[in-house]
C-alpha positions as CSV (number, residue, x, y, z in Angstrom):
1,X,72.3,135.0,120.0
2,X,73.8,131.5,119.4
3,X,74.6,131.0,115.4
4,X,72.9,127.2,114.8
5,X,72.9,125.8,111.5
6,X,70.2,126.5,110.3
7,X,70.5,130.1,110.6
8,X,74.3,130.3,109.3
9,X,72.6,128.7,106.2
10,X,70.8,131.8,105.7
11,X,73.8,134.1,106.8
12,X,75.8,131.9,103.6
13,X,73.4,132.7,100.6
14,X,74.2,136.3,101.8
15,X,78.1,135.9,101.7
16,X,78.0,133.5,99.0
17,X,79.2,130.1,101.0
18,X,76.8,127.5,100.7
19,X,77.6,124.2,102.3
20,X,78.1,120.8,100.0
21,X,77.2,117.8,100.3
22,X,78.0,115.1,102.9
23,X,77.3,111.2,103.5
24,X,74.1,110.4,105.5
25,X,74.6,106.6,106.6
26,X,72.2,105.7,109.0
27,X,68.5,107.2,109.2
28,X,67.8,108.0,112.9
29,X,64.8,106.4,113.0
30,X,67.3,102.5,113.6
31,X,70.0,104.4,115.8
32,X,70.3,102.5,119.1
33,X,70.0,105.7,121.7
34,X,73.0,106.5,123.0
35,X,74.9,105.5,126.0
36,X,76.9,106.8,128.7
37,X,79.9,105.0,129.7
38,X,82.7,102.4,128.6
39,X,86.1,102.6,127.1
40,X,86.3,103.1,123.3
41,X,89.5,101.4,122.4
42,X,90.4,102.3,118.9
43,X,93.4,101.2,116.2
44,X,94.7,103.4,113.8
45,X,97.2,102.8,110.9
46,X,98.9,106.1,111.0
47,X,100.8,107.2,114.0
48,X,104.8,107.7,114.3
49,X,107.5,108.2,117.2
50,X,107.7,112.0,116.8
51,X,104.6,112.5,117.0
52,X,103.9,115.8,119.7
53,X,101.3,117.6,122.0
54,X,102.5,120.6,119.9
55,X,99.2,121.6,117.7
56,X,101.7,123.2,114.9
57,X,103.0,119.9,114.2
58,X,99.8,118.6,114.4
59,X,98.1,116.7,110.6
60,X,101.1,114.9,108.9
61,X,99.3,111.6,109.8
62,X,96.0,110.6,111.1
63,X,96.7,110.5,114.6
64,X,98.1,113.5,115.2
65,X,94.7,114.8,113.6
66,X,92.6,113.3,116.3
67,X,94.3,115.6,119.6
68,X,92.7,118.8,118.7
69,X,89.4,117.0,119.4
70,X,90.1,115.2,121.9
71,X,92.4,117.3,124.4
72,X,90.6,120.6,122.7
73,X,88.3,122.5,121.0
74,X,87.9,125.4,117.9
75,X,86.0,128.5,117.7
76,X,83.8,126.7,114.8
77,X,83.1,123.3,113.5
78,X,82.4,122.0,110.4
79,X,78.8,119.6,111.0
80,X,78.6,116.5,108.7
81,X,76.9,118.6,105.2
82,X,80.1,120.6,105.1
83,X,78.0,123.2,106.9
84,X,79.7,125.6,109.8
85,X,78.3,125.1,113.3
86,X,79.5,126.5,116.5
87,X,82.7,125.4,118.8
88,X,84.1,126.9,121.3
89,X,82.5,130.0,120.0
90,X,78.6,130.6,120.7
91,X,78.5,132.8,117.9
92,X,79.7,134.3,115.0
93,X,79.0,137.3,112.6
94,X,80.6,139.3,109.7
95,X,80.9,142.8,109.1
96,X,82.2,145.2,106.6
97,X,82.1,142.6,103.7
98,X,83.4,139.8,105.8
99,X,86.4,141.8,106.4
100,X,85.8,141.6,110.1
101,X,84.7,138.8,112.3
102,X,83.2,138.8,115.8
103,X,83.5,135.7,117.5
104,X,81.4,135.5,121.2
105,X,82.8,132.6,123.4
106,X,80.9,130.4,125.7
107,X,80.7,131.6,129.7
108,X,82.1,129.7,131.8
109,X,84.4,127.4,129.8
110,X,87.3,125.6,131.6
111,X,91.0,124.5,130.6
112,X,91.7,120.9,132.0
113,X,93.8,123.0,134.3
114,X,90.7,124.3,136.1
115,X,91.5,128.0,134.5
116,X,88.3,129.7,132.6
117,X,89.2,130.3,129.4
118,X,89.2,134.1,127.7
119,X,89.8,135.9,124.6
120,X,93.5,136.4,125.4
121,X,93.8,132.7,125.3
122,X,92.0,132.6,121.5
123,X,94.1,135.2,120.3
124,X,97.9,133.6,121.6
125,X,96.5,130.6,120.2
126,X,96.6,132.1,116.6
127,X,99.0,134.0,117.2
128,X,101.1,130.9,117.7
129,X,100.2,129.5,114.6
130,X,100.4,132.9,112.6
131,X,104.1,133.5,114.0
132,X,106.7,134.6,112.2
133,X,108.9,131.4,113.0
134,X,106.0,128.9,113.0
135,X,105.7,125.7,110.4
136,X,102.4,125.5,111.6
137,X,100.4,124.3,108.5
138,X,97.5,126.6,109.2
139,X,99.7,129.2,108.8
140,X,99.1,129.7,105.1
141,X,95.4,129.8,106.1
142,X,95.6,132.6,108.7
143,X,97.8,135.0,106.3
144,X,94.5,136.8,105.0
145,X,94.6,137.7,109.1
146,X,95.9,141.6,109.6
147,X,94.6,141.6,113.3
148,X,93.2,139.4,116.4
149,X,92.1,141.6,119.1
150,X,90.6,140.7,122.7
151,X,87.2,142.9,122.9
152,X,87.0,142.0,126.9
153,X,87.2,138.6,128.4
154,X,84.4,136.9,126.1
155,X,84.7,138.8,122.6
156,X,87.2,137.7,119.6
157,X,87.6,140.2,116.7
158,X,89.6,138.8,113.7
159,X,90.2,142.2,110.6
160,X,90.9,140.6,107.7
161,X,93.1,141.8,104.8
162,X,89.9,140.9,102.6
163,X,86.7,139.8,102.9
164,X,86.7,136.2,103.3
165,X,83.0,133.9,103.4
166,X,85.3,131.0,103.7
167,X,87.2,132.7,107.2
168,X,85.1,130.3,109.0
169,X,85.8,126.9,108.1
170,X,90.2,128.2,108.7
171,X,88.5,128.5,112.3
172,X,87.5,125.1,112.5
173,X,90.4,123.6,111.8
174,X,91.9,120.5,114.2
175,X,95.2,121.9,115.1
176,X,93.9,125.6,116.3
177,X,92.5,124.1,119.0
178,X,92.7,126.8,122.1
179,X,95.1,126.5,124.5
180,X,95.9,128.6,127.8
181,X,97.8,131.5,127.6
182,X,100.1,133.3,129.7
183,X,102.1,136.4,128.3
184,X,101.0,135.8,125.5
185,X,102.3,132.0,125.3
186,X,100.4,129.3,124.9
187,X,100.8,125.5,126.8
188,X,98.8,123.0,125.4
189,X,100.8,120.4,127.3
190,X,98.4,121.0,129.7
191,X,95.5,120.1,127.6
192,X,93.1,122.4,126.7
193,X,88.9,122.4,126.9
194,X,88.3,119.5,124.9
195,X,86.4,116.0,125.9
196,X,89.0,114.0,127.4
197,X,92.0,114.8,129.8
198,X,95.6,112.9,128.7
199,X,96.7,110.1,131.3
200,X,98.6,108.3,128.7
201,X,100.8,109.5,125.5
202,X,103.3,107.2,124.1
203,X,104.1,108.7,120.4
204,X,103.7,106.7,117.7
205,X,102.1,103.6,120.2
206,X,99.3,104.4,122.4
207,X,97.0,107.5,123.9
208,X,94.7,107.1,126.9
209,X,92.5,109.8,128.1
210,X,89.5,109.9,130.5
211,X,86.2,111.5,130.3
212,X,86.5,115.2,131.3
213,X,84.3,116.2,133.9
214,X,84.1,120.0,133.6
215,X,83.5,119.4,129.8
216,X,80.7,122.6,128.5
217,X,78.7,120.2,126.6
218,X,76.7,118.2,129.4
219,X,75.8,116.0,126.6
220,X,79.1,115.0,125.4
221,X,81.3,112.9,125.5
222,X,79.3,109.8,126.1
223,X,82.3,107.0,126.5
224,X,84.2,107.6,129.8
225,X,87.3,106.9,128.2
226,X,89.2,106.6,125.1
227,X,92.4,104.2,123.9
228,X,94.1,105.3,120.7
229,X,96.4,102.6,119.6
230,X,98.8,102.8,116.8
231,X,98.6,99.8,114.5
232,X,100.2,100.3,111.1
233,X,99.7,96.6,109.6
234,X,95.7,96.4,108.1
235,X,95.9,92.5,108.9
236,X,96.9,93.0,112.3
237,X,94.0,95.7,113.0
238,X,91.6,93.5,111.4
239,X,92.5,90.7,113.5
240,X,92.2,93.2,116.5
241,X,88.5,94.1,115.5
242,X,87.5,90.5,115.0
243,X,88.9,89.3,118.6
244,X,87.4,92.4,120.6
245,X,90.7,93.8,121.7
246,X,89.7,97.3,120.2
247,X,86.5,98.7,119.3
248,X,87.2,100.2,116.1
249,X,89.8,100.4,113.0
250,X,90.3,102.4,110.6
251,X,91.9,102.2,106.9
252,X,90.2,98.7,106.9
253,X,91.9,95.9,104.8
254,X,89.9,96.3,101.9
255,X,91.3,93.1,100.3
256,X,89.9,91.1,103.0
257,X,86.9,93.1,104.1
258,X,84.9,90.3,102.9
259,X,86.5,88.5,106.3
260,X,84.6,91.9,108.3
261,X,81.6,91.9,106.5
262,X,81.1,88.5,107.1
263,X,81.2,88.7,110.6
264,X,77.8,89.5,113.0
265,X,79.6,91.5,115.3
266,X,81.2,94.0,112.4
267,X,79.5,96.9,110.9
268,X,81.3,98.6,108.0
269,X,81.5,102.8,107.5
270,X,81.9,103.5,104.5
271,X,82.0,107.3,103.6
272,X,82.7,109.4,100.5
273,X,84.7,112.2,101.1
274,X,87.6,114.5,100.3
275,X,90.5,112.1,100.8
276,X,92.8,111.5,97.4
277,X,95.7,109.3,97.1
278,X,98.5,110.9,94.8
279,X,102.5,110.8,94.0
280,X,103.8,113.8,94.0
281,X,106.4,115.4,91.8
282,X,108.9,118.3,93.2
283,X,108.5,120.8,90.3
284,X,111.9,122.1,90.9
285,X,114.1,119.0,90.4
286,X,114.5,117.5,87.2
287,X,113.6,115.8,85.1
288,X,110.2,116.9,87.1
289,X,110.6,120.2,86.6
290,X,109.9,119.8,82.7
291,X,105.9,120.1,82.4
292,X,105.8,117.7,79.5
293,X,108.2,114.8,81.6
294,X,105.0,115.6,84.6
295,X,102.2,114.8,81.7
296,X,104.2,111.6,80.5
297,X,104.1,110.6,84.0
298,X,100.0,111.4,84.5
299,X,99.1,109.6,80.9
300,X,101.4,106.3,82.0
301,X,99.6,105.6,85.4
302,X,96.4,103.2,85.2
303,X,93.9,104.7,87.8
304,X,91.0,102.2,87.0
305,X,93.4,99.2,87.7
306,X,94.2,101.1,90.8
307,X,90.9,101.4,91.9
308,X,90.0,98.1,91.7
309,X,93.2,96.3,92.8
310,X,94.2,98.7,95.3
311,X,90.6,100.6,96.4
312,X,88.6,97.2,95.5
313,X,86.0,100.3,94.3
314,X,85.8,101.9,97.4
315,X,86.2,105.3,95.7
316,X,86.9,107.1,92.3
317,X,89.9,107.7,89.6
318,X,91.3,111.1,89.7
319,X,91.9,113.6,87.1
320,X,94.7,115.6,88.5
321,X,92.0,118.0,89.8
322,X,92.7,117.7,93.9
323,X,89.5,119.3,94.5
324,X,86.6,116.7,95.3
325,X,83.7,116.6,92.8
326,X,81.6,116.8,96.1
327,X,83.0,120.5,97.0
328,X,81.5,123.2,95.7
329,X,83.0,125.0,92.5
330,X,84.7,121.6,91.3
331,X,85.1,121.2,88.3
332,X,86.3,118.3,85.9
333,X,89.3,119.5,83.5
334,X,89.6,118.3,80.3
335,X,91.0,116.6,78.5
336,X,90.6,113.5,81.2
337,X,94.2,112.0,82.5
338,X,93.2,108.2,81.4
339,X,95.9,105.8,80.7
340,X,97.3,106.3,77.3
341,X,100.8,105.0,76.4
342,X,100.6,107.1,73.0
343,X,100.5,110.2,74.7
344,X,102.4,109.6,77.8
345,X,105.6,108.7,74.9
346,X,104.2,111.9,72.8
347,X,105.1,113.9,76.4
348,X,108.2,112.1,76.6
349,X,109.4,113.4,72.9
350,X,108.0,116.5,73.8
351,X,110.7,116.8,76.6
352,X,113.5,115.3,73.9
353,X,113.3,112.0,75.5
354,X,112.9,108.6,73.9
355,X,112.8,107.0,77.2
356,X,112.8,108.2,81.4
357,X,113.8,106.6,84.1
358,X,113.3,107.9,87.7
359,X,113.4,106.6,91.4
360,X,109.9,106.5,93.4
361,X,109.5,105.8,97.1
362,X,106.7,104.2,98.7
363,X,105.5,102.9,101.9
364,X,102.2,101.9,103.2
365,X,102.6,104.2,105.8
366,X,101.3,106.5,102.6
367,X,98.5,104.8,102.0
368,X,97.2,101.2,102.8
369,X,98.2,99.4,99.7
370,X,100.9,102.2,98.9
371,X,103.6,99.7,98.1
372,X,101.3,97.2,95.7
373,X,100.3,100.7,93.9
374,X,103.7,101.2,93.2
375,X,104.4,98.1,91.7
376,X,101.1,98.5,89.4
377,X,102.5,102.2,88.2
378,X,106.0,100.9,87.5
379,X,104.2,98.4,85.3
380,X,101.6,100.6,83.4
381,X,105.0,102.7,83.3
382,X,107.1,100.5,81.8
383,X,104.9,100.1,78.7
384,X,105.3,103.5,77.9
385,X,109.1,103.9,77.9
386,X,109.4,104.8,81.8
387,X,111.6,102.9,84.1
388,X,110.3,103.2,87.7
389,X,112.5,102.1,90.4
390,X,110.6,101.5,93.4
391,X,112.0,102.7,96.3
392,X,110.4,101.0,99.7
393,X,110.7,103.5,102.8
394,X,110.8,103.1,106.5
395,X,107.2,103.7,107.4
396,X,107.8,104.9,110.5
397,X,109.9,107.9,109.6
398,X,108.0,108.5,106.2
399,X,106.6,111.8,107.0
400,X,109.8,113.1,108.7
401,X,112.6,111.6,105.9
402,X,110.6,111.1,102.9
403,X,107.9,113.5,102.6
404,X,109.0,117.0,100.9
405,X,112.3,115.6,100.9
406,X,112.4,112.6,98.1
407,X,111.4,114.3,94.3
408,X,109.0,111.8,94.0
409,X,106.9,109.5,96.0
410,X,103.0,108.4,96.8
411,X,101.4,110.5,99.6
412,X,97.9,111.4,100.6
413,X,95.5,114.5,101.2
414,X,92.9,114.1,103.3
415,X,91.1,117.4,101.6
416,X,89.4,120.5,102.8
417,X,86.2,121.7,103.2
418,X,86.8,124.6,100.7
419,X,89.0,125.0,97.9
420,X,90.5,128.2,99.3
421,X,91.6,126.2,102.6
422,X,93.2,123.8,100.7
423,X,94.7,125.4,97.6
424,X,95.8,128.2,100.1
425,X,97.6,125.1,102.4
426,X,98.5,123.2,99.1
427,X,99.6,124.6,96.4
428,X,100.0,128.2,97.3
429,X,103.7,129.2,96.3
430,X,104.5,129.7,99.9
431,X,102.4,127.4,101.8
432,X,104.7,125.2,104.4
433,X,102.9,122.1,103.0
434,X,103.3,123.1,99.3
435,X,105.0,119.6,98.6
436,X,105.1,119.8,95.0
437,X,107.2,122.9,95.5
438,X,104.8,124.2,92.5
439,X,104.6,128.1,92.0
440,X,102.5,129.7,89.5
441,X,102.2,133.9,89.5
442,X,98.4,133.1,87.9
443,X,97.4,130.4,90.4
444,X,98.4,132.8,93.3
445,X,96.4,136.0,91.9
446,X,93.4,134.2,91.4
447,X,93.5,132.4,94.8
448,X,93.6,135.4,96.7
449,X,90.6,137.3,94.4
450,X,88.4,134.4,94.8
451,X,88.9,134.7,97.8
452,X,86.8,137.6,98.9
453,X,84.3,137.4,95.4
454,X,81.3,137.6,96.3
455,X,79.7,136.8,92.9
456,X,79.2,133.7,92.9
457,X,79.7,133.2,88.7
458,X,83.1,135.2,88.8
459,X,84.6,133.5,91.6
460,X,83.5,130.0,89.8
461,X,85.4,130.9,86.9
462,X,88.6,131.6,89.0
463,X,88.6,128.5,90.7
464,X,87.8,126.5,87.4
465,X,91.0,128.2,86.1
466,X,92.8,127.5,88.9
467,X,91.7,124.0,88.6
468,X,92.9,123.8,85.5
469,X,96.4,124.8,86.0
470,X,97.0,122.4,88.3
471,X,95.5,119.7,86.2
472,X,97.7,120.9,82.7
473,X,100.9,121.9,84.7
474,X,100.9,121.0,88.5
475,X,103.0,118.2,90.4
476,X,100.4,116.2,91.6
477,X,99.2,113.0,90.5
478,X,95.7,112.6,91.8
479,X,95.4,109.1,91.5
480,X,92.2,108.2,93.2
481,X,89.5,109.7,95.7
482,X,89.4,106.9,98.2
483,X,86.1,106.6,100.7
484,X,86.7,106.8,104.3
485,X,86.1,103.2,105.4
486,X,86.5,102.0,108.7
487,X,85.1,99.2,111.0
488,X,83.3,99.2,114.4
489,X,81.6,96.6,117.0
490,X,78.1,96.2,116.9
491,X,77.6,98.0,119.9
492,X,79.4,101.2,118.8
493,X,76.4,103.7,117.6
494,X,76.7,106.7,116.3
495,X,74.9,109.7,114.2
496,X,75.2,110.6,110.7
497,X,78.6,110.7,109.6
498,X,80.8,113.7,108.7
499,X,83.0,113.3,105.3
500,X,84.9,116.3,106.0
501,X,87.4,113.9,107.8
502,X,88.1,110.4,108.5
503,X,87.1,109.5,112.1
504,X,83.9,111.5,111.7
505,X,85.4,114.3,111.0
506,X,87.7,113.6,114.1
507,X,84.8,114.0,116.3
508,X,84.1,110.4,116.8
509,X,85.8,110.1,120.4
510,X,82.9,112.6,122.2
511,X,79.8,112.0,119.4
512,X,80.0,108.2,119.4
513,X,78.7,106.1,122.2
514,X,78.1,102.1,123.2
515,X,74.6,100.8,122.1
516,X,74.3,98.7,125.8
């Protein structure tokens, strides 16, 4: 029997996952029925020139993000209240303590190459990911995995080390995507079962793909085709938007979104989800590596000028807490991290410092505004004894030259559904995308009990402690939780909107559709 919603909601108060909240924008009762047809061009700001087909290297930027659901398609996928529906997989069902799940695949399903897919092609997708060599960054995620095992051409059997209610939502992740499979080996250059075939990929510049014919959902995609451009200046996508050449932008301009708003053909999307803009600190360099020198730092930066002058409101200070307040089992540390030049130059002394001075690279490839944020911290900063020189970095080769590589530097998370996905993929003390290169014995213990408690009380208390590590001694400062905001034509419809991601949760290229 299929798993819908509505009963997986039931099958979660039994294993203790209960979905959170997401954004409903737009009732159905004004939704323009949809369409079939058209090309959806859209621009994105992120995007760079290394950018590859390979799903491991997939989710350093926003584009890359995108491929899984467009060329491809999970086993599961997270529906827009943070709730697991089905993907690729029919159904789903635990056993033995959600220790073991049993994944049934669709009939009939096809690769873009015409092959039928089969559970030896779900299990060397994994596999790929869960290698020994991979810097896949689901790999963290898929460690709790002791065994995938092909049960016939149609079954998928994943044994866990322990239980896990979470398991689900690593399942629906972009990147594992399934690809064909031969020997074991996977090929996603190929494509694999998603909406759209490739006809166009220029990294870092453009991606066309056209409607897949053979796609299992008859009702999906509705556009024909899709244009992913690559358009890192906001003024330039806004100007795009405004003149028709694309359909839709993303990361809009929010300092002249007044220039959108105004405009009849323009509808704004503004969703509240788990993105957060931070600067991160490696824990192992100094003079990071000295817990008090990383509380100076978190007391010096103004967040509510930030989130005004940089987020123009469109989303909420942080606390040092990466977990949104909208996720179940957040919590809100104390004492708050508000702007306090006292105690950021108590922290200093604390460290035997009178005064710090320290090099910070930025780019707007970071975040929209990255490099004006920078130049609001070094002032804050300054008037509590810290020097910041600002370091302005190539955008196009930020995530490959700057990223884990410079001790200290303002970066994004775009967030998880659960805190296990992301603490596991964050800050676990092994976890390929760990970039504050923080390791705490505690932290790891509890994140891997939480993990399969099932009382719901016991496992909230581990995660508010583990919250509150990170807050008091991690690397990251969690500077704001910015909305998702993008921009669309008028005649661009679409349903209610996910917040697990931007994009609609990435599935905006096969649920969105034009009104005429």
């Amino acid at each position: 029997m299929t798993v819908n919603r509505r009963v997986f909601i039931r099958n979660a108060i039994i294993l203790g996952v209960v979905p959170g909240a997401g954004q409903a924008l737009k009732p159905a009762s004004v939704r323009a029925e949809p369409q079939k047809g058209g090309l959806f061009r859209a621009a994105l700001g992120q995007g760079a020139t290394t950018d590859t087909l390979d799903p491991a290297t997939w989710g350093t930027n926003y584009f890359t993000s995108e491929l899984g659901s467009i060329i491809g398609n999970s086993l599961t996928e997270v529906d827009a209240r943070n709730g697991i529906i089905p993907g690729l997989a029919e159904s789903f069902a635990a056993e033995d303590g959600a220790r073991k799940w049993v994944f049934k695949l669709r009939r009939g399903v096809t690769f873009h190459n015409g092959r039928t897919v089969t559970a030896d092609d779900v299990v060397a997708s994994f596999n790929y990911h869960r290698g020994e060599n991979s810097k896949s960054g689901s790999k963290p995620g898929l460690a709790i995995v002791s065994d995938i095992k092909a049960d016939g051409a149609e079954t998928v059997v994943f044994t866990l080390k322990t239980g896990s209610p979470d398991f689900l939502y690593e399942t629906s992740a972009y990147r594992l995507a399934i690809f064909p499979a031969t020997d074991g080996k996977i090929d996603a250059s190929t494509g694999g079962t998603g909406p759209f075939i490739i006809t166009r990929f220029e990294p870092g510049v453009i991606l066309e793909a056209k409607r897949n014919p053979n796609y299992f959902n008859a009702a999906e995609p509705y556009f024909d085709a899709v244009q992913l451009r690559v358009v890192a200046d906001a003024a330039a996508r806004t100007t795009a938007l405004i003149t028709g050449e694309v359909d839709y932008i993303d990361r809009c301009d929010l300092r002249t979104i007044d220039r959108l708003q105004q405009s009849s053909d323009v509808e704004i999307d503004n969703v509240t989800g788990f993105s957060h803009l931070v600067a991160t600190m490696n824990t192992t360099v100094p003079p990071f590596d000295d817990v008090n020198v990383r509380l100076a730092l978190k007391y010096a930066i103004d967040r509510d000028e930030l989130l005004q002058k940089i987020l123009y409101g469109y989303g909420t200070v942080g606390n040092d807490n990466p977990f949104a307040p909208t996720l179940k089992f957040a919590t809100n540390p104390e004492p708050v991290h508000r702007y306090d030049p006292a105690m950021a130059k108590s922290y200093l002394k604390k460290a035997g410092l009178d005064s710090l001075k320290v090099d910070m690279s930025t780019s707007n490839a970071a975040f929209d505004g990255a490099v004006d944020a920078a130049a609001l911290i070094k002032e804050s900063a300054a008037r509590c004894g810290i020097e910041i020189n600002i370091v302005t970095e190539s955008a196009d080769s930020y995530w490959d030259t700057v990223w884990m590589k410079k001790p200290f530097m303002l970066s994004f998370w775009g967030g998880r559904p659960t805190i296990d996905q992301h603490a596991t993929q964050a800050y676990a003390a092994e976890a390929p995308w760990n970039d504050t290169f923080w390791k705490d014995p505690r932290f790891n213990e509890l994140l891997v009990a939480a993990r399969s408690e099932t009382d719901e009380a016991k496992r909230a208390a581990m995660y508010a402690e583990m919250q509150q590590s990170l807050h008091d001694e991690g690397g990251q400062i969690v500077l704001m939780f910015n909305n998702y905001v993008g921009a669309r034509s008028k005649k661009v419809g679409h349903g209610e909107l996910n917040s697990n991601l931007d994009h609609d949760g990435t599935y905006m290229w096969r649920r969105w559709w034009f009104n005429t």
